[in-house]
Phi, psi and omega in degrees: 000136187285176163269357140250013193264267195326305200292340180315277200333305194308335181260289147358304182260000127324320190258006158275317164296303179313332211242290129021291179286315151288350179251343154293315172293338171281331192277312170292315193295006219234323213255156186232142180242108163338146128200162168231166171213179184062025198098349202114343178310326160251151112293142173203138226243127192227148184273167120347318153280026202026063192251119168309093173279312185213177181221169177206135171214130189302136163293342153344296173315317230245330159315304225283321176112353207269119205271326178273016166299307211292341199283318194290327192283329172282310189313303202281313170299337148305291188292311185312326168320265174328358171271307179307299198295333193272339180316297204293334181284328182277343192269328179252013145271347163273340160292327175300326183234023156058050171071342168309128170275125174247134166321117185092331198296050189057079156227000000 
């Protein structure tokens, strides 16, 4: 096979993967990850593309006065969102590229 023969193929599954990979990241975005902290008291809800779409907070929380629970309470239940959203972007890029890591890639 020439090296330019080889180099075609190589730039062909490059741009199958890439095209691949984008119609996979158009797909994550789409998917929502749960999380809460304090029991359920905040929840919050995360896209795939790690965007808060919504939060729910018990009134209860919001009775008690205590203002730096509920701030500690948004915060934790936030970052657990956004951990769940990076699990799921990373998990269905490594099902996609059959466990290859490519450097920089969501890892």
């Amino acid at each position: 096979m020439s090296n330019r023969k080889m180099m075609g193929d190589l730039v062909r599954q490059a741009q199958v993967l890439q095209d691949r990979m984008a119609k996979l990241q158009e797909e994550i975005a789409k998917k929502t990850v749960e999380a809460s902290s304090g029991g359920g008291m905040v929840t919050v809800r995360v896209s795939g593309k790690q965007a808060l779409l919504s939060m729910t907070i018990d009134p209860e929380v919001i009775r008690s006065g205590d203002v730096e629970m509920l701030q500690d309470l948004i915060v934790a239940a936030v970052n657990e969102g956004l951990r769940k959203s990076q699990e799921l972007m990373t998990s269905e890029m490594k099902e996609m590229t059959g466990g290859f890591q490519i450097p920089g890639l969501f890892q």
